[in-house]
C-alpha positions in Angstrom: 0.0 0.0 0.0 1.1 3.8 -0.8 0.9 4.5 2.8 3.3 1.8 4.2 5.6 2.3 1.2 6.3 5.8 2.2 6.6 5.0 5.8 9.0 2.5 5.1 11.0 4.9 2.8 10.8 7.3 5.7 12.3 4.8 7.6 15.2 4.1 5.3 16.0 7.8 4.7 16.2 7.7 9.0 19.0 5.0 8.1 21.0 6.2 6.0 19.6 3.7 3.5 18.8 4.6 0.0 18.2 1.9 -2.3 14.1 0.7 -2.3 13.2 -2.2 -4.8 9.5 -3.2 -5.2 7.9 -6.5 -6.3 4.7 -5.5 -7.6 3.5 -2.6 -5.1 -0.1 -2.9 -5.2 -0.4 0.9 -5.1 1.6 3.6 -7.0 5.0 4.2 -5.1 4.7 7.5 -6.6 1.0 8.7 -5.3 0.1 11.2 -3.2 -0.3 9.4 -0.1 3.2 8.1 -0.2 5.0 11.4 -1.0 3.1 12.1 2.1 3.8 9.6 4.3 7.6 9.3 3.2 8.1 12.9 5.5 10.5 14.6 3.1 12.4 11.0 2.3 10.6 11.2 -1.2 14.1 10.8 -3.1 14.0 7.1 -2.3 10.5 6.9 -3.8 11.6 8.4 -7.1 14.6 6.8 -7.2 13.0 3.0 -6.6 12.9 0.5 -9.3 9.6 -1.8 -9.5 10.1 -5.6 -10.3 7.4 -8.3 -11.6 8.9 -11.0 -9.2 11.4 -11.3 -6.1 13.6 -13.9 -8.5 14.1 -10.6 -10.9 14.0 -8.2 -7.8 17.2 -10.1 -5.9 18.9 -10.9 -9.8 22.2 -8.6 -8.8 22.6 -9.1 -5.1 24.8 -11.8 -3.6 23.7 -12.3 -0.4 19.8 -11.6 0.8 17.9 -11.8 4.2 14.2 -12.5 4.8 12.3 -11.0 7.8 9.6 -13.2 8.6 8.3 -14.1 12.4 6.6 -17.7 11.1 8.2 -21.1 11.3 8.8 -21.6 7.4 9.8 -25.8 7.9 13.0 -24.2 5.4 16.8 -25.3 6.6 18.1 -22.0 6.8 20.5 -20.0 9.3 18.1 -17.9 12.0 20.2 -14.6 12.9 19.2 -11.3 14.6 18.7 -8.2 13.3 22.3 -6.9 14.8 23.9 -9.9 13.3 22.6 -9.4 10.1 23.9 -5.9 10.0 27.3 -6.2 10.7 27.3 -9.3 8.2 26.1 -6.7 5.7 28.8 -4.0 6.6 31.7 -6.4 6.0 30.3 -8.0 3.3 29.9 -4.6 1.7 33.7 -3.6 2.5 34.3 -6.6 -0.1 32.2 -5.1 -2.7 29.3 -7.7 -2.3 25.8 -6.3 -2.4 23.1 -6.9 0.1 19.6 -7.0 0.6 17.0 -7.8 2.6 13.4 -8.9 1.8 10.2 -7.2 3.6 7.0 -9.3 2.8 3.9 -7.5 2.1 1.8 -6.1 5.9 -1.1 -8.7 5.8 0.6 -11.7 4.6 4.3 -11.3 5.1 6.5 -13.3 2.8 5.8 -16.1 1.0 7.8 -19.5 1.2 8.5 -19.0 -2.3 9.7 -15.9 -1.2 11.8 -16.9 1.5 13.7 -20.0 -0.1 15.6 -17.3 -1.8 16.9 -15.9 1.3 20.6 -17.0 2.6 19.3 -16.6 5.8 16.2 -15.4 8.2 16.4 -12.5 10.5 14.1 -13.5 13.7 13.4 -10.2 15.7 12.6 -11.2 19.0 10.0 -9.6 20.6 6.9 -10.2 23.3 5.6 -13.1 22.1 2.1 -12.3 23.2 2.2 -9.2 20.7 5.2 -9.4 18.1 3.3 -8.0 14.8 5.4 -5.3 13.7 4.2 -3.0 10.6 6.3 -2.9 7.3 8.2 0.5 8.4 8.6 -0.4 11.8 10.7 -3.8 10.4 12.9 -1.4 8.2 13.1 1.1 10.8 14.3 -2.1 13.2 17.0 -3.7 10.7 18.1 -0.8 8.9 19.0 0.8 12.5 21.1 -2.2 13.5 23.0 -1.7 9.6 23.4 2.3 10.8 25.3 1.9 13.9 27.4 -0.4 12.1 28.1 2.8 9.7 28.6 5.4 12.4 30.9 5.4 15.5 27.7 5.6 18.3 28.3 7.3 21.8 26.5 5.6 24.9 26.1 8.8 26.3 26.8 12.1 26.1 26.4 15.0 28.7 24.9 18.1 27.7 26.8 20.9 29.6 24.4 23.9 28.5 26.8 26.5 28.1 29.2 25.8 30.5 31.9 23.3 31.2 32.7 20.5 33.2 34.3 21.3 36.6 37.6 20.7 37.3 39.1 18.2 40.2 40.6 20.6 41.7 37.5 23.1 41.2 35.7 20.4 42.9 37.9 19.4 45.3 38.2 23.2 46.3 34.2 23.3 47.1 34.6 19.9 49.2 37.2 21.9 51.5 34.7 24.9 51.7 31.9 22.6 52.6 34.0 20.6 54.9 35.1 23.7 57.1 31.4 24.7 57.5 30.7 21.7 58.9 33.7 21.6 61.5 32.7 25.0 62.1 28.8 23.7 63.0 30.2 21.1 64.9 29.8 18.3 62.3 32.8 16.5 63.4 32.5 15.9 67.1 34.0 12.8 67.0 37.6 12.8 65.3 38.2 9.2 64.8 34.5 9.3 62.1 35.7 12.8 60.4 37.7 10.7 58.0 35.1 8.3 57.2 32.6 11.4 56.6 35.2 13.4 54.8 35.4 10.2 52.3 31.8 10.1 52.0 31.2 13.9 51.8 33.9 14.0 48.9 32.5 10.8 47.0 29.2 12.2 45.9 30.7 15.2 44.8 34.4 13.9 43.2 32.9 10.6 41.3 29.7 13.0 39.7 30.8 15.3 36.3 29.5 18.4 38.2 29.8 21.8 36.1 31.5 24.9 36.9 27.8 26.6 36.9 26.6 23.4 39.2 29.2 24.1 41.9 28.9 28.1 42.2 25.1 27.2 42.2 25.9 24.9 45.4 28.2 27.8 47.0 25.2 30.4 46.5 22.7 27.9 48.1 24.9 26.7 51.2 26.4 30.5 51.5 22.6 31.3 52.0 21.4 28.7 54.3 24.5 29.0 56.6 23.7 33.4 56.8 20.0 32.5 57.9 21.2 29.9 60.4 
């Protein structure tokens, strides 16, 4: 359907992927609703080829993948998504093309379809509810395939405007906060100031506090201490 043709192009273009083949799309790739529901990825929709069968469809590739969810009764290697991908990637450093097969959204590939296929990618997924929509199977795979292209950070820490605070910076606010509380008495017994010095410098010294963070904490203490 135009709709989930569009999607999945929408998809791709979210992937870095650019190269859309269609076996006999039951609706025009080119239609209005597609343009529309590819979000501004409508490149890949004038730029796919159309195909009478999968045979013709898969002619020039030299290794293919089917995504299918159904026990086929076909000897053939079940892999995951991620595996997939990074078969793909070096398989592509060699100058082999790839591709992987999407069925149709009601009836999913056929066995005809998927006899073709070197192998099967299995997403695993609640098995009480594992239908997944054309788009959101290309948005799946061809995810796993874009980290494989890009160098991915686990995490990275915003700083808004300001920078990281230095160990000594840090360590400099741990001494102003420690002498506040000798001065209130904190330390009454001298054999546990240690222990609590440790503690108090912990939370502070293993956290990525910013400069802007620790003058906020001096403002805040700096007041309570005046109205105590």
């Amino acid at each position: 359907m135009a709709e989930n043709i569009g999607m999945a192009a929408r998809a791709m273009m979210n992937c870095g992927l650019a190269e859309l083949r269609l076996v006999c799309p039951k609706d025009n790739h080119l239609s209005d609703k597609a343009i529309a529901a590819s979000s501004n990825a409508e490149k890949i929709l004038f730029d796919a080829k159309t195909y009478s069968s999968t045979e013709e469809a898969i002619a020039d590739l030299q290794w293919v993948a089917a995504t299918t969810a159904r026990h086929r009764d076909q000897t053939k290697p079940i892999i995951s998504a991620e595996f997939a991908a990074q078969n793909m990637a070096d398989k592509s450093k060699k100058m082999q093309k790839c591709g992987i097969l999407f069925g149709p959204e009601r009836t999913g590939l056929t066995n005809q379809d998927v006899c073709l296929a070197n192998a099967i990618i299995n997403i695993p997924l609640n098995p009480k509810h594992c239908s997944l929509n054309l788009s959101q199977a290309v948005l799946l795979i061809g995810y796993e395939f874009y980290k494989t292209q890009k160098e991915m950070t686990a995490q990275v820490l915003e700083t808004n405007h300001t920078e990281i605070a230095s160990k000594d910076t840090t360590l400099k606010f741990c001494a102003f906060l420690e002498n506040l509380l000798s001065d209130c008495g904190a330390f009454k017994l001298e054999e546990k100031k240690e222990k609590m010095t440790i503690n108090l410098r912990n939370i502070f010294m293993r956290t990525q506090l910013t400069k802007q963070e620790i003058d906020t904490l001096y403002g805040a203490i700096k007041h309570i201490y005046r109205k105590s």
